[in-house]
MARVEX-730961 format. One record per residue: residue in three letters; x, y negated, z of N, C-alpha, C, O, CB in turn. Coordinates in pm, whole numbers, plus 50000, padded with zeros to 5 digits. Glycine has a CB too. Example, Ala and Ser with C-alpha at 12.3 -4.5 7.8 and 13.67 -1.06 7.14 Angstrom:
MARVEX-730961
ALA513195056950780512305045050780513205033050780514245033250846511315044750905;SER512855022550708513675010650714512904999750787513414988650804514085006050572;
end
This chain:
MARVEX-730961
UNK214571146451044214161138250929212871130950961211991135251035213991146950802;UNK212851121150906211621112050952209851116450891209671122050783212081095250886;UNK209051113750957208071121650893206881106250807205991102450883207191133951046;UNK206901102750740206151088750737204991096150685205221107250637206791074750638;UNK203601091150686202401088150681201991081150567202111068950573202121082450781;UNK201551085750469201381079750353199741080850233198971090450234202671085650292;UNK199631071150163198501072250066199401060049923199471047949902196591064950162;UNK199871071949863199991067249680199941063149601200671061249504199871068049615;UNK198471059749644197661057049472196191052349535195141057549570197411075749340;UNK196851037949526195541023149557195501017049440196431016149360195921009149681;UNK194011011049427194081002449351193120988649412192230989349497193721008949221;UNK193590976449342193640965649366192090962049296191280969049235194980959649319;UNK192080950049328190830940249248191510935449150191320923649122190090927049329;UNK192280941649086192570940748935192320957248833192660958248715194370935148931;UNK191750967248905191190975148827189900974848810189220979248902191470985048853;UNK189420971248724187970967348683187130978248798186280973748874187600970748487;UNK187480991848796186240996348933186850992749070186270994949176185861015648946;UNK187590989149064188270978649262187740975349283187020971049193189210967449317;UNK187350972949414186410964949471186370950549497186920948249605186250969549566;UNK185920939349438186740927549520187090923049641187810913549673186410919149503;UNK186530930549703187570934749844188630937949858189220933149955187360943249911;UNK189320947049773190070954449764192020941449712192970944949643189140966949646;UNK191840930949768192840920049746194120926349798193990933449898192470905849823;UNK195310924749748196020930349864196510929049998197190938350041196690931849837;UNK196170914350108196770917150159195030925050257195130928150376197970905950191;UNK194220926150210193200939250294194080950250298194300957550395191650945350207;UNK194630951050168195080967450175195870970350261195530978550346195710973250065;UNK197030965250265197790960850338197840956250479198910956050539198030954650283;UNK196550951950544195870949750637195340965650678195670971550782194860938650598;UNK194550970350584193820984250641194660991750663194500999050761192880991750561;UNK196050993350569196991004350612197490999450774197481007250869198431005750490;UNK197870986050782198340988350944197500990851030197930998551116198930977951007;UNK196220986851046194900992151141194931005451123194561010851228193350986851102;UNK195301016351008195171026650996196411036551065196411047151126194901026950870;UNK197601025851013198721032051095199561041451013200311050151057198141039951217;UNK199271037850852200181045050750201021037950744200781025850739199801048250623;UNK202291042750740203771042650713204091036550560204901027750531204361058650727;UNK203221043750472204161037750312202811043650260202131053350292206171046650234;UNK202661031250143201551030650074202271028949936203481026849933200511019450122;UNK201541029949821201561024349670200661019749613199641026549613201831031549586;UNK200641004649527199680996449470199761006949314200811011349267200190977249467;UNK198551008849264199081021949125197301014449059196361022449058199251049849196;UNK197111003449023196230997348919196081004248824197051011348797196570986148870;UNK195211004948761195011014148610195671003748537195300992048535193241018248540;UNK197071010348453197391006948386198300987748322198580980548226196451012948365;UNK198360989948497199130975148532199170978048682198550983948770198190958648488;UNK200780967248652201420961348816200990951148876201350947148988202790957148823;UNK200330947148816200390928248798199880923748946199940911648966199030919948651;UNK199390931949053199210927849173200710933449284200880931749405197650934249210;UNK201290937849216202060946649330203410927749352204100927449454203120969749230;UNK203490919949288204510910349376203610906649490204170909949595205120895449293;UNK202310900549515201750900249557201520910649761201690906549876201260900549435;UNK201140922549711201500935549770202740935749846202680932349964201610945549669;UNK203680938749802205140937249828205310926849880206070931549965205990937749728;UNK205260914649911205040902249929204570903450102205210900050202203900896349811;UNK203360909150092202530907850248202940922350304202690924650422200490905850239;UNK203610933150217203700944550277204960940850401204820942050523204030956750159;UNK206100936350331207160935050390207030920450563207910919150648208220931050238;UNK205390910650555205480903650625204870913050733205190911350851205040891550587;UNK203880924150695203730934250797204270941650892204040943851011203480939950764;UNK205750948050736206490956250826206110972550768206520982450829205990952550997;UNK205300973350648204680984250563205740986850458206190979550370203230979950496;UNK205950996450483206991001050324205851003250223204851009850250208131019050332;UNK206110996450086205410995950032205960996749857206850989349815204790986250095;UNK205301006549776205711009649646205121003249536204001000749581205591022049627;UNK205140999949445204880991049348205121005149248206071012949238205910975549338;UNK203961004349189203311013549048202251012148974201801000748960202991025349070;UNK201761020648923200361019148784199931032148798200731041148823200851015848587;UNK198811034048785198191045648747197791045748548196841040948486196711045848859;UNK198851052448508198561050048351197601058948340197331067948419199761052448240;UNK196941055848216196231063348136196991066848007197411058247930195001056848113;UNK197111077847991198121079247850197031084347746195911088147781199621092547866;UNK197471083947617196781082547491195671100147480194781101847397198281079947345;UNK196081110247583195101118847628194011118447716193041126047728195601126147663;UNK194451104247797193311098047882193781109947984192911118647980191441097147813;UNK194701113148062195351119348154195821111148275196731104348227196351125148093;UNK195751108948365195901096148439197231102148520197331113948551194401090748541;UNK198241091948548199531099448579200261086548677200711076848616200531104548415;UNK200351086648798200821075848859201821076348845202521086348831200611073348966;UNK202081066348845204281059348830204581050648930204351038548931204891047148668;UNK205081056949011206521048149113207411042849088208221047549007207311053349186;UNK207601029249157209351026049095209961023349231209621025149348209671009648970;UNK211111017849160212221015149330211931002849343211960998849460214201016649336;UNK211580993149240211600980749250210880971649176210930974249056212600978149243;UNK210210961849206209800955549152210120949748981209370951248885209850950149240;UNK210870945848983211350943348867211150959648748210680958248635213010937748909;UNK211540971848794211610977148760210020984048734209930993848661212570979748809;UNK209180979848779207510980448770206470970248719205240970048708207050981848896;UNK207750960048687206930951948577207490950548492207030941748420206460940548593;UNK208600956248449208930961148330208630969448233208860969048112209580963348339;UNK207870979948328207100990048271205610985248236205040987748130207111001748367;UNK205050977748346203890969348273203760959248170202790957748097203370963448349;UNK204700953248170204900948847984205100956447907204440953147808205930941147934;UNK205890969547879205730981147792204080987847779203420988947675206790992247855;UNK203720991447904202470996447848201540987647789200910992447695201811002947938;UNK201200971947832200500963647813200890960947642200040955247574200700953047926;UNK201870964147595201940961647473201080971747381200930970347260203300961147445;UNK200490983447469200170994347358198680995847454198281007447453201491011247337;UNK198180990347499197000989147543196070986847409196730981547320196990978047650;UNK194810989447375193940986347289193670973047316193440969447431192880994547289;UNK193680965147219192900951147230191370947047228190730939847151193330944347131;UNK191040953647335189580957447319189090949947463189200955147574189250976347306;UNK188590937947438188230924747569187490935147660186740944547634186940907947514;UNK188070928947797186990937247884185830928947936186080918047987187670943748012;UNK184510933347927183580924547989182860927848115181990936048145182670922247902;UNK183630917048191183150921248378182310920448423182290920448546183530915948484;UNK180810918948332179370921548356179100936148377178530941348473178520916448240;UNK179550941148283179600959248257180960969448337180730980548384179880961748058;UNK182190963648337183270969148412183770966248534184370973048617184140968248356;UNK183290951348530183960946548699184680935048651184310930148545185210958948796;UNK185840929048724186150918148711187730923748723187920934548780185430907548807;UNK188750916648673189880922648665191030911348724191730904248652190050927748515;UNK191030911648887192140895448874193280898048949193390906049043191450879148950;UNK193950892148910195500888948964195550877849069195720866049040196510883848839;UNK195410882349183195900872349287197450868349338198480871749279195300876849398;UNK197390861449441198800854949470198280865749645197240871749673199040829949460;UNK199600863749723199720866149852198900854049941198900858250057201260867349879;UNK198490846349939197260838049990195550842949919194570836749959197680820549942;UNK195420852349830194100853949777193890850749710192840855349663193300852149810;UNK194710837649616194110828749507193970836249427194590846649452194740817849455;UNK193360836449327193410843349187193890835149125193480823549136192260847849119;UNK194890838249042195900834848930195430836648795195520827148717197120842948940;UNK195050845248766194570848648636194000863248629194460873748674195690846748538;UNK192860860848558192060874048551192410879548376192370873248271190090870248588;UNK192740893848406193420898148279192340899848215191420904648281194350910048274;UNK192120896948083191350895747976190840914947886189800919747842192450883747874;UNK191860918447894192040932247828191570940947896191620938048015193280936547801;UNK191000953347869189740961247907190860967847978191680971547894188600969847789;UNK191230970948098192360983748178192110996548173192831003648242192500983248329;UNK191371001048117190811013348186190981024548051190811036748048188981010748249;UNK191441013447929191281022247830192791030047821193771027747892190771014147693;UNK192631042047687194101047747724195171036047640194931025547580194321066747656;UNK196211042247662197741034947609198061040547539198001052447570198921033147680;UNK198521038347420199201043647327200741050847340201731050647268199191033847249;UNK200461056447453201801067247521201081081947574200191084647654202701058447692;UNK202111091147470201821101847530202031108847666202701103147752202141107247466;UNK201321124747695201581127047835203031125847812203691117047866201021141147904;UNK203831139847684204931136647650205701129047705206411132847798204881133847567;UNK205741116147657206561102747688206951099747816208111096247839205871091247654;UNK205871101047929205831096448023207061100848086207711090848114204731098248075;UNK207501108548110208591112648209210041102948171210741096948253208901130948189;UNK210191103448036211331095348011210871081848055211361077948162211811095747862;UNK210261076348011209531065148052209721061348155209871049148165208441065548048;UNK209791068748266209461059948362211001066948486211201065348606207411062048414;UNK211751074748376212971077448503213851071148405215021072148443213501095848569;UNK213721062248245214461052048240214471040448355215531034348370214161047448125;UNK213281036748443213171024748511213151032448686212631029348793211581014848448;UNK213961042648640214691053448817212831057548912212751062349025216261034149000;UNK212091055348857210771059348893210361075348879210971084248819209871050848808;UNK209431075848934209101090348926207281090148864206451081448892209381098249108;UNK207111099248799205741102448752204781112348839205451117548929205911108448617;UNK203961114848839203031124848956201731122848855201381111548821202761117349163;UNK201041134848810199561142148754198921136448826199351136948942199181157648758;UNK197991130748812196791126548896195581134548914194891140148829196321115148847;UNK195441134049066194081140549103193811153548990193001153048897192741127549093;UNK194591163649018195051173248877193331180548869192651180948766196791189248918;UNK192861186649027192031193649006190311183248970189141186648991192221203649135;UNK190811171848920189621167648897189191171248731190011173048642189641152348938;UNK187441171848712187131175448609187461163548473187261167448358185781179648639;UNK187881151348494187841143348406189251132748451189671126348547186301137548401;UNK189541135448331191301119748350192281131948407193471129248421191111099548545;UNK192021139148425193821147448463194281159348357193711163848257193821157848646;UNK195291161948407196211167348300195511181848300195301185048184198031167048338;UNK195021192448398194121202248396192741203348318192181213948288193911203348509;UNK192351191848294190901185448256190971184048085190221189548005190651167848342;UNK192271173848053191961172647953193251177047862193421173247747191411160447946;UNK194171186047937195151193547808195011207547861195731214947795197081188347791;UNK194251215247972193891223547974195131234948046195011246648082193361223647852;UNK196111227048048197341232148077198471226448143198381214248156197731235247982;UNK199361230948184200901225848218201471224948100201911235548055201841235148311;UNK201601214848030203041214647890203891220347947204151220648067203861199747830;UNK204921230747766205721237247843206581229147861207441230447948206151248447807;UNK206511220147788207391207547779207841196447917208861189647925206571199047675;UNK206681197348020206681188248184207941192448180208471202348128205611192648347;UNK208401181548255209331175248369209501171348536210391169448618209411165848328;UNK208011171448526207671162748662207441173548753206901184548740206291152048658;UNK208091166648863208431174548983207231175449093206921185649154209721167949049;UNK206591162149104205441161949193203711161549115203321157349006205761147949286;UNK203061167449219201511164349121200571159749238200941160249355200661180849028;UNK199571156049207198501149649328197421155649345196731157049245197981136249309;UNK197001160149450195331165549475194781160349550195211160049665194981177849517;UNK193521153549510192321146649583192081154549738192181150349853190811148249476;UNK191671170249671191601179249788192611185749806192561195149726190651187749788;UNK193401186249858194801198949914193801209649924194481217949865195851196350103;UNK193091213849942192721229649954192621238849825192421250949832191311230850021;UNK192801230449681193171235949556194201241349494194291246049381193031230049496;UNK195311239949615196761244649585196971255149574197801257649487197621242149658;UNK196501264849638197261277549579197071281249492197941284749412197291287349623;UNK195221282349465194361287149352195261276149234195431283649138192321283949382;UNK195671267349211196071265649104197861264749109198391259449011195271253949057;UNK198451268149183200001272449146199631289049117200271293549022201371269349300;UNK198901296849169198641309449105198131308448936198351316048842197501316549200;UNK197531298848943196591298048747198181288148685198281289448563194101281548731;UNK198901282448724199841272948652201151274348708201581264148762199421258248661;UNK202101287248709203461290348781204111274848773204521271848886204511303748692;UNK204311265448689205231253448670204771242448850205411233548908204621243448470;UNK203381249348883203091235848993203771242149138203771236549247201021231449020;UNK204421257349098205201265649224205901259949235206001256649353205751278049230;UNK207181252149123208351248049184208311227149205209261219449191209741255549065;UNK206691223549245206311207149225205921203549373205261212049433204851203349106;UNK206131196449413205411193249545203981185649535203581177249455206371184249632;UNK203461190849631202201188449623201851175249715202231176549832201491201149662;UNK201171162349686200801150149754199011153449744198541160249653201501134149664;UNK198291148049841196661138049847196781126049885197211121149990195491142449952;UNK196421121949801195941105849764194631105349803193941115449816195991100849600;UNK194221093549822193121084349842192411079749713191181079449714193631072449914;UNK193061076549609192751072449512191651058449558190821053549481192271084649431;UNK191811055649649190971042449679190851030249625191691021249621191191038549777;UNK189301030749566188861017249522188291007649598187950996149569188071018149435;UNK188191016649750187531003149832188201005749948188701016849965185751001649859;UNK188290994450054188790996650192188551008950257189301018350285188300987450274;UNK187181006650278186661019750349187691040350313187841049250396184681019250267;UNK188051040350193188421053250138190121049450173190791059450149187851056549952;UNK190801040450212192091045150244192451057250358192011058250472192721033350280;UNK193291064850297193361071850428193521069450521193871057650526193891078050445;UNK193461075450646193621079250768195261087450749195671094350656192201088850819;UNK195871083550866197191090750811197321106050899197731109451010198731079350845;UNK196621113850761196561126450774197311135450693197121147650692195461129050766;UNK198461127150602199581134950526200511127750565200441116650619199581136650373;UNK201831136750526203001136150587204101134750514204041146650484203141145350655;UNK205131130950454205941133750401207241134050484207221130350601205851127050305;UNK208261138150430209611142350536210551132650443210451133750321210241162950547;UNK211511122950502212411117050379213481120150498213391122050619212151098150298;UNK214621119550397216111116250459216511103950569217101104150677216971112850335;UNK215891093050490215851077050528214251070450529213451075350450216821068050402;UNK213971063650584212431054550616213261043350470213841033950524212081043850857;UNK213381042850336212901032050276212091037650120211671049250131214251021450260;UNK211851031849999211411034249879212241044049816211981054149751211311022949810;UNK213231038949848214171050349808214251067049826214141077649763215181046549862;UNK214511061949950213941081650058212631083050010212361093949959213691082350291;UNK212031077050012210391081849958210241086549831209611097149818209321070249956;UNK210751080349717211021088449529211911101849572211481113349565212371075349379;UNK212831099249604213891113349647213401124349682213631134949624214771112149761;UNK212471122649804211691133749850210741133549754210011142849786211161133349990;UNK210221127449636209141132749588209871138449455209451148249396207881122149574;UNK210721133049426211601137349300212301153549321213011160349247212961124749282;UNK211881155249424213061170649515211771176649457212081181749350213601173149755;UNK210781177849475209891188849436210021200549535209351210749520210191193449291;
end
């Protein structure tokens, strides 16, 4: 089985803390200097860079996933994969509808823009990203395996934005098969405190807001097949 080299959960110069460096085809650029296999664009709470992404991933030769890092109405941060494009900005018009209408100002947050695959900026989104969505943790799972995607806990063992942090628990209610740790060395100590993360596979992310923090390809995943597809499958297997 193939072993690809991977980092999850990037974000673009459309999440107000991105770096404006952080355009995609850098990213996209740093992953091949780096020599990762399959990456994911996962913006707080928008796609809106991943045609873009997808765009220069495929002139590379980078398998490359198109997602969001939501914030749900617990302020729990939960990345979402899809198979396809279409199917990841579909979901960003759903959440964008339940976003707070609360202007973001890029003196104080950063600057929030939507480029094209040449760099241009297209349009800089107006709406504050960072705030939560009017979707519960709840929701999320249906949510997003209506659009054949998979969901993953973010950065679980962090003290603030994850599902450990701020519901204190595993719902008995989860679904989700995979979860994410900043540090892998938190895994056992917490499948021993939370039996539900025994039967989840465990990913580290980068969570990178700037070039410099993409990984190094020092995780591994095993798929059936090298495409987007084999890549949800194996993460959906748990």
């Amino acid at each position: 089985m193939p072993e690809l080299s991977y980092d999850l959960h990037l974000h673009s110069c459309l999440s107000p803390c991105g770096d404006d460096d952080m355009l995609p085809s850098n990213i996209v650029g740093m992953a091949v200097v780096k020599g990762l296999d399959v990456i994911a664009l996962t913006d707080h709470n928008t796609s809106r860079n991943c045609p873009a992404f997808l765009e220069l991933a495929r002139a590379y030769g980078v398998l490359a996933i198109p997602g969001m890092e939501l914030c749900t109405s617990e302020e729990v941060h939960v990345v979402c994969l899809f198979p396809t494009l279409e199917a990841a900005m579909d979901f960003d018009r759903y959440v964008h509808r339940r976003i707070p209408p609360i202007p973001n100002d890029p003196a104080i947050f950063g600057k929030q823009l939507v480029v094209d695959a040449d760099d241009q900026v297209i349009a800089e989104e107006a709406l504050m990203l960072i705030n939560a969505a009017n979707i519960s943790f709840d929701e999320v799972y249906a949510l997003v395996q209506e659009r054949n995607g998979i969901m993953i806990p973010a950065h679980i063992e962090k003290r603030t934005n994850s599902l450990l942090s701020n519901l204190g628990m595993v719902p008995e209610t989860s679904r989700f098969t995979c979860f994410e740790l900043k540090h892998p060395g938190y895994v056992d100590r917490l499948r021993q405190e939370h039996p539900y993360l025994q039967g989840c596979r465990m990913i580290s992310d980068s969570d990178a807001h700037y070039l410099g923090d993409i990984h190094e390809p020092l995780f591994h995943l095993s798929v059936k097949e090298r495409s987007v597809e084999g890549v949800l499958r194996a993460l959906a297997e748990g």
